[in-house]
N, CA, C and O atoms as a Tripos MOL2 file, in Angstrom:
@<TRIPOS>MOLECULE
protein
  300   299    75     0     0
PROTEIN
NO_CHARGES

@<TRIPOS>ATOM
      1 N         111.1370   63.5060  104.8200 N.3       1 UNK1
      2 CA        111.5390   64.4450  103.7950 C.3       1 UNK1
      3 C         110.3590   65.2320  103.2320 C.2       1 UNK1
      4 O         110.5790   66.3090  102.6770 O.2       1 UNK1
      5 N         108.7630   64.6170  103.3760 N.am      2 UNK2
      6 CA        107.9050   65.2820  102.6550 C.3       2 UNK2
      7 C         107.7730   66.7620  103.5130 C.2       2 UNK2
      8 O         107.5240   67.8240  102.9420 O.2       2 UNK2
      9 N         107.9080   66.6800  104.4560 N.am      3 UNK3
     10 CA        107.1820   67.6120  105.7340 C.3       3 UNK3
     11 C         108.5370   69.0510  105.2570 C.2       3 UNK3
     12 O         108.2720   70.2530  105.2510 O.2       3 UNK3
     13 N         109.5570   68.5940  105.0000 N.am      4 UNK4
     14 CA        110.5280   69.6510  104.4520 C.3       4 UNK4
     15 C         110.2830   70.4990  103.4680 C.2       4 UNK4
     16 O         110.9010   71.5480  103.2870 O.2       4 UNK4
     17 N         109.0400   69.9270  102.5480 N.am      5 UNK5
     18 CA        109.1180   70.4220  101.3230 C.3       5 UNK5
     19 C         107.8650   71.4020  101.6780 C.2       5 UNK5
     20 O         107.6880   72.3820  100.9540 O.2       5 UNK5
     21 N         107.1360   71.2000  102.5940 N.am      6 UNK6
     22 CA        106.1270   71.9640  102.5990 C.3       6 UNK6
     23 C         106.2670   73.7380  102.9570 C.2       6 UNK6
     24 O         106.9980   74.0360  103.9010 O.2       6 UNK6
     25 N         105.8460   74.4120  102.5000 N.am      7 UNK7
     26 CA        105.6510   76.1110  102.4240 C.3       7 UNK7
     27 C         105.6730   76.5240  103.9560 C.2       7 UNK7
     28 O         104.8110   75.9430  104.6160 O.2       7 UNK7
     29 N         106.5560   77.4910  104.7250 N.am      8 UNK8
     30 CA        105.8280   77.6650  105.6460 C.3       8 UNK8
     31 C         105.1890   78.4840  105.4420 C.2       8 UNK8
     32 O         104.9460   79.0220  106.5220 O.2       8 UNK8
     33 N         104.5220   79.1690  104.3630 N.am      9 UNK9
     34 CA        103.2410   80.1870  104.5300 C.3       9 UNK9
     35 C         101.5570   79.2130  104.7730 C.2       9 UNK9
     36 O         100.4060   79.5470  105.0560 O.2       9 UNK9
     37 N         102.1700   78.0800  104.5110 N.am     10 UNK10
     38 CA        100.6270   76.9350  104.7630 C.3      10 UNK10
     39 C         100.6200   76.6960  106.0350 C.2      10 UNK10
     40 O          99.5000   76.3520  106.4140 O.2      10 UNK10
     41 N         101.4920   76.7390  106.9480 N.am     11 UNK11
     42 CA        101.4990   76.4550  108.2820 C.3      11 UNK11
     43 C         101.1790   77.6930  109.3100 C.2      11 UNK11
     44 O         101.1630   77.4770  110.5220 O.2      11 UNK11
     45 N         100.9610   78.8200  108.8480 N.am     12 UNK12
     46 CA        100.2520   79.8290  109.6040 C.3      12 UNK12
     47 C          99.1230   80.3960  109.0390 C.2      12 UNK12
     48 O          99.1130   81.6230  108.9430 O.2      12 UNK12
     49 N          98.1640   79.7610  108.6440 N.am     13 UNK13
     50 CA         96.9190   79.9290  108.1130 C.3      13 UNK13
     51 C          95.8860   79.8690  108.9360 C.2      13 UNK13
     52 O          95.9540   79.1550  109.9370 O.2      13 UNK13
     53 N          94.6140   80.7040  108.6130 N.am     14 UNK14
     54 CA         93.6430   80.6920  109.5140 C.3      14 UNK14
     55 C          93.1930   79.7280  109.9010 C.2      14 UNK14
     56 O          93.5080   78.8510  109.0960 O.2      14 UNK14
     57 N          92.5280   79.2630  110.8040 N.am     15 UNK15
     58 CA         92.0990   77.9020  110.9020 C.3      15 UNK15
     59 C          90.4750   77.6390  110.4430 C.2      15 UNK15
     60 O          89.6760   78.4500  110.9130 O.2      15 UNK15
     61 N          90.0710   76.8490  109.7920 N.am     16 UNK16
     62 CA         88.7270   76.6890  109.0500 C.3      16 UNK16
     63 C          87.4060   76.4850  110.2180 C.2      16 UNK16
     64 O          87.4300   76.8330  111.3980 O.2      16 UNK16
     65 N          86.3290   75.8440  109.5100 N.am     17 UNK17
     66 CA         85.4840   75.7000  109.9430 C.3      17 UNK17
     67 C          85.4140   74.5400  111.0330 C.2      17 UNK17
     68 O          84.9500   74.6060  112.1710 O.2      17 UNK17
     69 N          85.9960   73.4680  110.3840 N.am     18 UNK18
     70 CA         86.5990   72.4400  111.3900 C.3      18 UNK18
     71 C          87.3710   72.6120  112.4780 C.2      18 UNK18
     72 O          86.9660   72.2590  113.5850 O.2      18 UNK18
     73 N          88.9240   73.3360  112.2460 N.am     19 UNK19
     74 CA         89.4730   73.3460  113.0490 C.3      19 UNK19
     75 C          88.9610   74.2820  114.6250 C.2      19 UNK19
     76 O          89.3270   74.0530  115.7780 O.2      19 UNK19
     77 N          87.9760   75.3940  114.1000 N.am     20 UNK20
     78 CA         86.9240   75.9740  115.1670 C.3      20 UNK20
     79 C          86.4730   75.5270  115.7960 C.2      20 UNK20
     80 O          86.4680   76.0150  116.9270 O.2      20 UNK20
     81 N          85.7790   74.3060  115.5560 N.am     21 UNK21
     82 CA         84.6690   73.6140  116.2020 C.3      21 UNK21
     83 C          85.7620   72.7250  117.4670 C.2      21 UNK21
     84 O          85.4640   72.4800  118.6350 O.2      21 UNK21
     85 N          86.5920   72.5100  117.0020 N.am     22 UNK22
     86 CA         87.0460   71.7070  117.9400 C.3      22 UNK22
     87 C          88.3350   72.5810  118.7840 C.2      22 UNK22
     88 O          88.7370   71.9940  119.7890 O.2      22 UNK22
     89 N          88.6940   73.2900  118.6170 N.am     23 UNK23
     90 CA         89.1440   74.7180  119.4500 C.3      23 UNK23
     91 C          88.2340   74.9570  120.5700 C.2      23 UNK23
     92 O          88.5280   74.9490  121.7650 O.2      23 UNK23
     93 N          86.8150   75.2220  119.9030 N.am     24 UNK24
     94 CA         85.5260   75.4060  120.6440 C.3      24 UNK24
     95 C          85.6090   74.6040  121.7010 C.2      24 UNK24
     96 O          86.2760   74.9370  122.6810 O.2      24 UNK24
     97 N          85.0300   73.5930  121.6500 N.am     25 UNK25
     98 CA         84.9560   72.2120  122.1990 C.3      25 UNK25
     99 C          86.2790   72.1900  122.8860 C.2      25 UNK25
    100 O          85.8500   72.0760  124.0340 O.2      25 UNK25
    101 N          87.4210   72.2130  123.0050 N.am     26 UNK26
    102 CA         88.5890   72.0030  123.6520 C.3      26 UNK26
    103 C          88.5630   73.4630  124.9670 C.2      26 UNK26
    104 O          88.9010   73.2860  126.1370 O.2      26 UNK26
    105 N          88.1630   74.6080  124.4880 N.am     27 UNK27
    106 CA         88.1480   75.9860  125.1800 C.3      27 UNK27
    107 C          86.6140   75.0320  126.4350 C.2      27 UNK27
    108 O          86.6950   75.0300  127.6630 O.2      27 UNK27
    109 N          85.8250   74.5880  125.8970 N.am     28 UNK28
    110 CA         84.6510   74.8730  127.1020 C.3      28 UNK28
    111 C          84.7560   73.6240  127.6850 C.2      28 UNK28
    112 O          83.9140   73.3650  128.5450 O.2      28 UNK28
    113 N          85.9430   72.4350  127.3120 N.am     29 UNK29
    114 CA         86.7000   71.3600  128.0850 C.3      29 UNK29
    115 C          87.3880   71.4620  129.0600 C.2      29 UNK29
    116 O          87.5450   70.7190  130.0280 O.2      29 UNK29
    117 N          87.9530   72.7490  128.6930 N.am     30 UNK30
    118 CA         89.4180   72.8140  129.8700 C.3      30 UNK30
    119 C          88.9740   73.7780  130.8120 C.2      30 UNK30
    120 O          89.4790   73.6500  131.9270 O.2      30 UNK30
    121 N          87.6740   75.2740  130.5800 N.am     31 UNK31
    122 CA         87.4180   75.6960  131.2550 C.3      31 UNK31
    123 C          85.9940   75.5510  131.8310 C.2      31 UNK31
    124 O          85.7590   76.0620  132.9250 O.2      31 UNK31
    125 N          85.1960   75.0020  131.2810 N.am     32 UNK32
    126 CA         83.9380   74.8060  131.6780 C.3      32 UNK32
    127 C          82.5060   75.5320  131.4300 C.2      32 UNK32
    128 O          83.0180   76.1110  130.4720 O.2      32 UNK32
    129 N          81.8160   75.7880  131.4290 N.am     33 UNK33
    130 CA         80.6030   76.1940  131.0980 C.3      33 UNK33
    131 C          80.4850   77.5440  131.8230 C.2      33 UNK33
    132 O          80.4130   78.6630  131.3140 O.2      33 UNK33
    133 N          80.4790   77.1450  133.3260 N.am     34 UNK34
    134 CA         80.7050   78.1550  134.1900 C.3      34 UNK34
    135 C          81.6690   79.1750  134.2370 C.2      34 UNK34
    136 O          81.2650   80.3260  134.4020 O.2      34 UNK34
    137 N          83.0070   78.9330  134.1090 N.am     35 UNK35
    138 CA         84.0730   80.3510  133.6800 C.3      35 UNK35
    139 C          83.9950   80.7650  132.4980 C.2      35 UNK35
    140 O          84.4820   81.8910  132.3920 O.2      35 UNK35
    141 N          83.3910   80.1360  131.0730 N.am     36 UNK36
    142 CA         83.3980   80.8110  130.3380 C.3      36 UNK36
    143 C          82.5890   82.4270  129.7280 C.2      36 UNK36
    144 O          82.8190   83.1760  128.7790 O.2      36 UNK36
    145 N          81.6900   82.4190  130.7250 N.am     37 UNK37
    146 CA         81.0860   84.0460  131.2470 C.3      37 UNK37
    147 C          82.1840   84.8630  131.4940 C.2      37 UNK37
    148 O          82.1570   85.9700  130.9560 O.2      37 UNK37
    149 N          83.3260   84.5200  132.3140 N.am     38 UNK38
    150 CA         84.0500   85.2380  133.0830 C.3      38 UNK38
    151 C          85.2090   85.5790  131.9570 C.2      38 UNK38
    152 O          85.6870   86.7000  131.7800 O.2      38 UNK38
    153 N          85.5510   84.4220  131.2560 N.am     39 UNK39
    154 CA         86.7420   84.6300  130.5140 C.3      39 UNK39
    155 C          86.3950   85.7130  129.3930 C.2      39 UNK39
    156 O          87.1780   86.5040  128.8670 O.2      39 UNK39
    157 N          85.4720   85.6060  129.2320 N.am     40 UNK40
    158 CA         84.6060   86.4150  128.2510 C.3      40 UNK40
    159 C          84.7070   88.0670  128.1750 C.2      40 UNK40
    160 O          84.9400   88.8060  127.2170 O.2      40 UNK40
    161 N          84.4660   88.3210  129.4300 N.am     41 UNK41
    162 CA         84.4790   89.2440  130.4800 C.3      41 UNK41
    163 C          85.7670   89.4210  130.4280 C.2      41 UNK41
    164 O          85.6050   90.2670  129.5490 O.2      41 UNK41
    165 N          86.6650   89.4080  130.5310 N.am     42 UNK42
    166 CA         87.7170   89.4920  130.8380 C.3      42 UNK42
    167 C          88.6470   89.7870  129.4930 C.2      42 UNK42
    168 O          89.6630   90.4810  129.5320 O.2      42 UNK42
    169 N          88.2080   89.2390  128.4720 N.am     43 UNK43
    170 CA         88.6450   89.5770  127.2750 C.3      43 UNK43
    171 C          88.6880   90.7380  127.0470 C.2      43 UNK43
    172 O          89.5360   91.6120  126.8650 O.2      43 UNK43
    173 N          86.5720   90.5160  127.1130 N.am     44 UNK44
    174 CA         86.4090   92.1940  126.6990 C.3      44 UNK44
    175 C          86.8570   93.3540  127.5740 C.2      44 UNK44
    176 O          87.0480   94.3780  126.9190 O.2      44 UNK44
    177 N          87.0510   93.4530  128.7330 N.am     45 UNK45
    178 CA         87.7870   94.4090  129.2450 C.3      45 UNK45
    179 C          89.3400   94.3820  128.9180 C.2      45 UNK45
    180 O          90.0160   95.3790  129.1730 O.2      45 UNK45
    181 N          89.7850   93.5010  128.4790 N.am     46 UNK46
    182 CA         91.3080   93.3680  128.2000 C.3      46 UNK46
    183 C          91.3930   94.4750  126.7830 C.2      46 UNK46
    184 O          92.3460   95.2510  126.7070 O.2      46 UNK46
    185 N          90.3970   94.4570  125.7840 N.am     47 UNK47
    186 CA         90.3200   94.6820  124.5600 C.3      47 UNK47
    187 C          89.9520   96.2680  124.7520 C.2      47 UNK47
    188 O          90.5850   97.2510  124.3670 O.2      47 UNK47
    189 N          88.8080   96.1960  125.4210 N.am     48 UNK48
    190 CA         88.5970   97.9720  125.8560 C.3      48 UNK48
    191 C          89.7050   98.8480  126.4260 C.2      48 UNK48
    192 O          89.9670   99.9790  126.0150 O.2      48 UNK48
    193 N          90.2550   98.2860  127.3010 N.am     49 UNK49
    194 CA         91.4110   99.2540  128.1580 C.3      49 UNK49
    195 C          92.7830   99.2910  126.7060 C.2      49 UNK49
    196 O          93.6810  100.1170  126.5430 O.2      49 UNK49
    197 N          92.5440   98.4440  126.1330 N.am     50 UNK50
    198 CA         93.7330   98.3980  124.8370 C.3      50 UNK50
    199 C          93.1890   99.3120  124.0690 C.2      50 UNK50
    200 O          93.8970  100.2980  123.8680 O.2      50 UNK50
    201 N          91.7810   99.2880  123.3990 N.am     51 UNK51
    202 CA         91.6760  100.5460  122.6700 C.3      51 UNK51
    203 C          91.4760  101.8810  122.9490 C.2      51 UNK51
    204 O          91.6170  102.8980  122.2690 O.2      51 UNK51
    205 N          90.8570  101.5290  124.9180 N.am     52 UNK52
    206 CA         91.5760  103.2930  124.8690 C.3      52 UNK52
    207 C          92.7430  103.6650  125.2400 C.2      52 UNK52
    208 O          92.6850  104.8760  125.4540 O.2      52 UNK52
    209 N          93.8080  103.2540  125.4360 N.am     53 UNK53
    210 CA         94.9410  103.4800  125.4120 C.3      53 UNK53
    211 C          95.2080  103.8860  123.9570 C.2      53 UNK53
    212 O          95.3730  105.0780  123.7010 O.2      53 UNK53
    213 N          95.2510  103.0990  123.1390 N.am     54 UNK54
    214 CA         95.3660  103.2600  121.6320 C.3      54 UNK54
    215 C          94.4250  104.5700  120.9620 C.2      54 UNK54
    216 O          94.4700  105.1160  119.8590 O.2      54 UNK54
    217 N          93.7890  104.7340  121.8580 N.am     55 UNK55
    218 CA         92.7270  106.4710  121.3270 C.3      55 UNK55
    219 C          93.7380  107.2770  122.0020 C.2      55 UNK55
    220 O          94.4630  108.0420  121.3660 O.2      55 UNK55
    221 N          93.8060  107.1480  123.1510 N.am     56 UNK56
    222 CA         94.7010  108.5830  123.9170 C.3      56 UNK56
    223 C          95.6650  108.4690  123.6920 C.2      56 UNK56
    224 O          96.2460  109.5030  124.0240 O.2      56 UNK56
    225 N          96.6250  107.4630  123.0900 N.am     57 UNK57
    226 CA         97.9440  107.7980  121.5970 C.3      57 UNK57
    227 C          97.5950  108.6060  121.4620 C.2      57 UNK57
    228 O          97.7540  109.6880  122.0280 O.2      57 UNK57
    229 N          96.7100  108.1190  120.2340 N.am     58 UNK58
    230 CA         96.4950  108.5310  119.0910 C.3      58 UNK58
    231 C          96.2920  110.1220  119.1250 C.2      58 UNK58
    232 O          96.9420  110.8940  118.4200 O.2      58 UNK58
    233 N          95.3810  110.4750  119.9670 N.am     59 UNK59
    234 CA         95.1810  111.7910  120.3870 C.3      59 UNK59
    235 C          96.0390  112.4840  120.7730 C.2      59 UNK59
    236 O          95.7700  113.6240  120.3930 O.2      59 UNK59
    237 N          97.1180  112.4690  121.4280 N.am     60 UNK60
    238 CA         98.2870  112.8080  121.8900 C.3      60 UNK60
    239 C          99.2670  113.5230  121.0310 C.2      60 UNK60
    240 O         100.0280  114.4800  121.1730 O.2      60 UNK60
    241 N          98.8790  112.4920  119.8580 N.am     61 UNK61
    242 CA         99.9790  112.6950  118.9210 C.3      61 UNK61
    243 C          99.6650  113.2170  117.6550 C.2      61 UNK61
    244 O         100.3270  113.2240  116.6170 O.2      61 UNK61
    245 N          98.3970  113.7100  117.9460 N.am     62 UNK62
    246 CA         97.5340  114.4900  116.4950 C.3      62 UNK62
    247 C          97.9660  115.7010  117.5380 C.2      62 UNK62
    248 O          98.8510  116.3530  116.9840 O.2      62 UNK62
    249 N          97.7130  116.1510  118.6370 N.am     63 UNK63
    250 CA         97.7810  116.9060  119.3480 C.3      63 UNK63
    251 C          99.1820  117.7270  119.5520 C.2      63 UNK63
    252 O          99.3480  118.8750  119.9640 O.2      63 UNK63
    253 N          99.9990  116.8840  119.1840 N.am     64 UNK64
    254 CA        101.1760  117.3850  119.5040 C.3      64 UNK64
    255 C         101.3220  117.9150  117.8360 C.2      64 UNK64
    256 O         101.6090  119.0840  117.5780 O.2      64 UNK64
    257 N         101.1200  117.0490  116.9410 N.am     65 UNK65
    258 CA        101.2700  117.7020  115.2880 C.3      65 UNK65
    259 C         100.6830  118.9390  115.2270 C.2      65 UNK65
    260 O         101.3460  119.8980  114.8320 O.2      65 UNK65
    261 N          99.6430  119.0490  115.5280 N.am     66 UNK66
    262 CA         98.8590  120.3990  115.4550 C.3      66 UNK66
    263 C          99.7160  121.2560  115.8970 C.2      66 UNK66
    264 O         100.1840  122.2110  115.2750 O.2      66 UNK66
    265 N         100.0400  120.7790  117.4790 N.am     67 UNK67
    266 CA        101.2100  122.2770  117.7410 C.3      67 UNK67
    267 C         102.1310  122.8590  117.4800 C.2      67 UNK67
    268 O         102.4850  124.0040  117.7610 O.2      67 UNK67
    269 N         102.7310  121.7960  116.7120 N.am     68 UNK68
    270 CA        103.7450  122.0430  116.4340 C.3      68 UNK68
    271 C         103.9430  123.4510  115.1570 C.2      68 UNK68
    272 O         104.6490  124.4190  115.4420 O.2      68 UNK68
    273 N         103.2710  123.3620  113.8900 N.am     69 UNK69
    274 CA        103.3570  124.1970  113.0140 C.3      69 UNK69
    275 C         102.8430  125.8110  113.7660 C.2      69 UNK69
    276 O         103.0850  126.8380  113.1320 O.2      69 UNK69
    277 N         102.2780  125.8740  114.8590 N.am     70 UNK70
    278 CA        101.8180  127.1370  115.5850 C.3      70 UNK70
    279 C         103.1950  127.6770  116.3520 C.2      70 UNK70
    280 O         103.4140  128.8730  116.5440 O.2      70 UNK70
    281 N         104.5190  126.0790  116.9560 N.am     71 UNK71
    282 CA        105.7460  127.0030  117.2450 C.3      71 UNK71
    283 C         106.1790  127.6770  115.9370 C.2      71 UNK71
    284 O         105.8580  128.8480  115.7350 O.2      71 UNK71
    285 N         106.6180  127.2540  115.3880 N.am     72 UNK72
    286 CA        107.0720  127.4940  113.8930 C.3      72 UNK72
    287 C         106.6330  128.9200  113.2660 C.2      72 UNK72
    288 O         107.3330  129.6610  112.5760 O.2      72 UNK72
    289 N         105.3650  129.1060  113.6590 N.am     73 UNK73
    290 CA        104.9970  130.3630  113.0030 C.3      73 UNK73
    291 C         105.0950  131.4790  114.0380 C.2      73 UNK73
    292 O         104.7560  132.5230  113.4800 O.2      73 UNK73
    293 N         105.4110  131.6910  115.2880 N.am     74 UNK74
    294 CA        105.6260  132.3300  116.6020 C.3      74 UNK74
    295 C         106.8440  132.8620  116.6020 C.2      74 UNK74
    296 O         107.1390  134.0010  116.9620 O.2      74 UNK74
    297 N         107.6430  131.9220  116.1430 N.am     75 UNK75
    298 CA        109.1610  132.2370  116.2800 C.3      75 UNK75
    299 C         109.6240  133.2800  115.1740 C.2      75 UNK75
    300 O         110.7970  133.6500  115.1260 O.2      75 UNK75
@<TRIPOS>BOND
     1     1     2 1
     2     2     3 1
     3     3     4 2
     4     3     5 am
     5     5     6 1
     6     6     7 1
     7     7     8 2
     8     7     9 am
     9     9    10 1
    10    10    11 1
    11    11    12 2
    12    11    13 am
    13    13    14 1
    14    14    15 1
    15    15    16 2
    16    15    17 am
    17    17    18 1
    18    18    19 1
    19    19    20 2
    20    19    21 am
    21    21    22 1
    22    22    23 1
    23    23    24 2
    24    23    25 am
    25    25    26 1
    26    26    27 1
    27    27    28 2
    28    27    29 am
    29    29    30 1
    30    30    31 1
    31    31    32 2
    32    31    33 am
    33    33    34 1
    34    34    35 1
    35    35    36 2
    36    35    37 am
    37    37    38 1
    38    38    39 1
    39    39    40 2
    40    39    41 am
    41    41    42 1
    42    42    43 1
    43    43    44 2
    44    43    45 am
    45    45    46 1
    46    46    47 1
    47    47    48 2
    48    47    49 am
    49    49    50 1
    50    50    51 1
    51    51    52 2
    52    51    53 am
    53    53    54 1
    54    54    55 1
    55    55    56 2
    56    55    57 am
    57    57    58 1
    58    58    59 1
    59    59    60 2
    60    59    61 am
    61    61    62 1
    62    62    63 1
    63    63    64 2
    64    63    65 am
    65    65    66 1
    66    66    67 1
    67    67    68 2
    68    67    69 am
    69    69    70 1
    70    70    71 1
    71    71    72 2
    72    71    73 am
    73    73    74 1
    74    74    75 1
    75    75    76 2
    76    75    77 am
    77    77    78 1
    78    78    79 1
    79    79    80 2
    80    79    81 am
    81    81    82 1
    82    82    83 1
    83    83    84 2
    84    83    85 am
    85    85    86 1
    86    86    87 1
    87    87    88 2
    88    87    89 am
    89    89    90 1
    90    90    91 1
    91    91    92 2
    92    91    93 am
    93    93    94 1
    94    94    95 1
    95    95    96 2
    96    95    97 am
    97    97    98 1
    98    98    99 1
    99    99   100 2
   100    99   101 am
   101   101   102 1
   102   102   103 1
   103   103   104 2
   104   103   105 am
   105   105   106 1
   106   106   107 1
   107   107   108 2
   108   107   109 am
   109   109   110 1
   110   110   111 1
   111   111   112 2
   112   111   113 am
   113   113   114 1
   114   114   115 1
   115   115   116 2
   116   115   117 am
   117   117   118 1
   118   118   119 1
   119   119   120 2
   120   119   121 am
   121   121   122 1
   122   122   123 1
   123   123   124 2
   124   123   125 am
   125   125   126 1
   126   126   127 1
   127   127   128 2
   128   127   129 am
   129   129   130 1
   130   130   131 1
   131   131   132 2
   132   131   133 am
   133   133   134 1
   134   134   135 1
   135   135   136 2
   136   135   137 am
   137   137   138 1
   138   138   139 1
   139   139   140 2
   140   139   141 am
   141   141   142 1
   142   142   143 1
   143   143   144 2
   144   143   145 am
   145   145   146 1
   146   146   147 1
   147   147   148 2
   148   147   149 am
   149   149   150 1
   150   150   151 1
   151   151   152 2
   152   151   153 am
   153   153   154 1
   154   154   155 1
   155   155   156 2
   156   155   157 am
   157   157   158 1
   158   158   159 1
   159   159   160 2
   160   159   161 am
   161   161   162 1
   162   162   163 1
   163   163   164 2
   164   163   165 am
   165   165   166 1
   166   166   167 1
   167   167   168 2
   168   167   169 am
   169   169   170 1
   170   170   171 1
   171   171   172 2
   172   171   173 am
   173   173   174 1
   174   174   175 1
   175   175   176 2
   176   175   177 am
   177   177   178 1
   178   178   179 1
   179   179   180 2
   180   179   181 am
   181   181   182 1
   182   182   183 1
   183   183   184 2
   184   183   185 am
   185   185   186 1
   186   186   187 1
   187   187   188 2
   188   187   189 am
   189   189   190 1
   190   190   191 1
   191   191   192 2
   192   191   193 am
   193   193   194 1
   194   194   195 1
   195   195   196 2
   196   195   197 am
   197   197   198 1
   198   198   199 1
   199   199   200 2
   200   199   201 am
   201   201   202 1
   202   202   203 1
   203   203   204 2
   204   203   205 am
   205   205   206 1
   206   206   207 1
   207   207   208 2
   208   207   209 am
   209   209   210 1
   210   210   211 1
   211   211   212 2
   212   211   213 am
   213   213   214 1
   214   214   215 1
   215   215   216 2
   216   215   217 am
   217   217   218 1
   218   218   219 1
   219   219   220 2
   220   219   221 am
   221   221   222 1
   222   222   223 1
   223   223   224 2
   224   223   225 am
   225   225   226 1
   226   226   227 1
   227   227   228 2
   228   227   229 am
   229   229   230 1
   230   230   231 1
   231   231   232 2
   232   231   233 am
   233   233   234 1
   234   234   235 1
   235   235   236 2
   236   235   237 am
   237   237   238 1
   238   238   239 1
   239   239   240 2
   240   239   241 am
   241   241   242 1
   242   242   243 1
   243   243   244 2
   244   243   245 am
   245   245   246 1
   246   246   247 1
   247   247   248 2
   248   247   249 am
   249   249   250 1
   250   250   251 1
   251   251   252 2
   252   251   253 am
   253   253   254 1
   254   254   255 1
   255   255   256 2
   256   255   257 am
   257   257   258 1
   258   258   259 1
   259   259   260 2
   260   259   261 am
   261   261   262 1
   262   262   263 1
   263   263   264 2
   264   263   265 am
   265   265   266 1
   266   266   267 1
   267   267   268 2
   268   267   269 am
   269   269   270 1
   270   270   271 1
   271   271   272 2
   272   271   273 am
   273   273   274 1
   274   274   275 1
   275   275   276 2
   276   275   277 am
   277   277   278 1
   278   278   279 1
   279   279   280 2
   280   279   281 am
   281   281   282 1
   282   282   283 1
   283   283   284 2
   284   283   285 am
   285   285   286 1
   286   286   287 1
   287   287   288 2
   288   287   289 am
   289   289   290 1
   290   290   291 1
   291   291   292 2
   292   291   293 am
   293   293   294 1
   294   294   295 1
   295   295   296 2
   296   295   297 am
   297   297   298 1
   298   298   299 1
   299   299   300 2
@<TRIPOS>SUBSTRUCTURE
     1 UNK1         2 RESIDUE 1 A UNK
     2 UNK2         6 RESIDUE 1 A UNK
     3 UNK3        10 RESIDUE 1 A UNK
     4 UNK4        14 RESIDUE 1 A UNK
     5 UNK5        18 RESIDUE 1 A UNK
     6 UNK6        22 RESIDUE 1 A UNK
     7 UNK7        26 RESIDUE 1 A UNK
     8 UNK8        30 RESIDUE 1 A UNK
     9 UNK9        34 RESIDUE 1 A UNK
    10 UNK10       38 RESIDUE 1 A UNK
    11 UNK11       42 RESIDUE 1 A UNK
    12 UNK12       46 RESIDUE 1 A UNK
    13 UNK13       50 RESIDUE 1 A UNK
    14 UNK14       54 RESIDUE 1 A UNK
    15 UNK15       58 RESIDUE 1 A UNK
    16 UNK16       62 RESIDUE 1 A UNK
    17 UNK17       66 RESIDUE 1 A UNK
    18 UNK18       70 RESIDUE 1 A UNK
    19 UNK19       74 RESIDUE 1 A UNK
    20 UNK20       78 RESIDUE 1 A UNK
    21 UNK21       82 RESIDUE 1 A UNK
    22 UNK22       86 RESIDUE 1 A UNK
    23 UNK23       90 RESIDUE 1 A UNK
    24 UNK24       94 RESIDUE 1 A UNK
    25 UNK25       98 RESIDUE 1 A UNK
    26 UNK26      102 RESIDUE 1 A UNK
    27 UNK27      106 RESIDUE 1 A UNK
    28 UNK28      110 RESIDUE 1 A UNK
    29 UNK29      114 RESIDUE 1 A UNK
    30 UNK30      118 RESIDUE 1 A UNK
    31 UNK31      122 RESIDUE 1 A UNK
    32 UNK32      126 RESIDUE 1 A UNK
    33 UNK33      130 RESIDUE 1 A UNK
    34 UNK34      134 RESIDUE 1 A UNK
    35 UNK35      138 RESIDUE 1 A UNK
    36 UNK36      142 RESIDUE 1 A UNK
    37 UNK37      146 RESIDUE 1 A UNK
    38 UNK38      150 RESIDUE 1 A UNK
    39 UNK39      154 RESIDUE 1 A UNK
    40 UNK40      158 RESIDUE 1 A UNK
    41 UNK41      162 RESIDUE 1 A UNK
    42 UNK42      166 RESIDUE 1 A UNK
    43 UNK43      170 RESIDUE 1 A UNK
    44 UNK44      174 RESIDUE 1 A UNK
    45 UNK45      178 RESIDUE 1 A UNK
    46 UNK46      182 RESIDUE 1 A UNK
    47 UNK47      186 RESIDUE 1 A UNK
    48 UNK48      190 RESIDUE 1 A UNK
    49 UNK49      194 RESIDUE 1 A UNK
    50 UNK50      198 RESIDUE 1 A UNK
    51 UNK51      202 RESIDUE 1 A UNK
    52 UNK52      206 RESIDUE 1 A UNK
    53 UNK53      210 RESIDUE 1 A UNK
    54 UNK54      214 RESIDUE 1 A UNK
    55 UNK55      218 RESIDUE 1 A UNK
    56 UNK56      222 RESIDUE 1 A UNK
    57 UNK57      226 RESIDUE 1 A UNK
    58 UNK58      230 RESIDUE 1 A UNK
    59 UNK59      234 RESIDUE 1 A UNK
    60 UNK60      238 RESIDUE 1 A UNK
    61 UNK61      242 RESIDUE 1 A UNK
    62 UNK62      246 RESIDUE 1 A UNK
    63 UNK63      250 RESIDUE 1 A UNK
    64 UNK64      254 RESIDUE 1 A UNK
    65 UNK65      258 RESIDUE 1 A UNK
    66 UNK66      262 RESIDUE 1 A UNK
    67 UNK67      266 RESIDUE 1 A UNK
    68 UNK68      270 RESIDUE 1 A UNK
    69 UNK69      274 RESIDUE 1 A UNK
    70 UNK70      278 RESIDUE 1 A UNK
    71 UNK71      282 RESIDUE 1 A UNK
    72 UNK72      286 RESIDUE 1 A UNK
    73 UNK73      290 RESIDUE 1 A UNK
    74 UNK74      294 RESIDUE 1 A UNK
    75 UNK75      298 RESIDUE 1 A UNK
């Protein structure tokens, strides 16, 4: 019954200093010393190709606002 009473806003909380360390330790357990270069790698290209996608939105669509008030005044 106690576990009922608890908040779920406490159960999606960042995880501390502790719980890091052993995240840590569990990440270079399961993959090793050696892939963790790679996974690394792999992030960061995961993260780059996401933000430029997310620029050439973005651009797209400033791009298209701009044009729009130039039909508007044509017509």
């Amino acid at each position: 019954m106690a576990i009922l009473s608890v908040h779920p806003q406490l159960l999606l909380s960042m995880p501390g200093g502790g719980e890091w360390l052993w995240i840590v330790i569990a990440v270079i357990v399961l993959f090793g010393g050696k892939k963790l270069p790679e996974l690394a790698k792999g992030i960061g290209k995961g993260m780059r190709d996401f933000n430029e996608a997310k620029s050439g939105i973005k651009n797209e669509i400033e791009t298209g606002i701009q044009k729009e008030p130039q039909r508007k005044t044509e017509a």
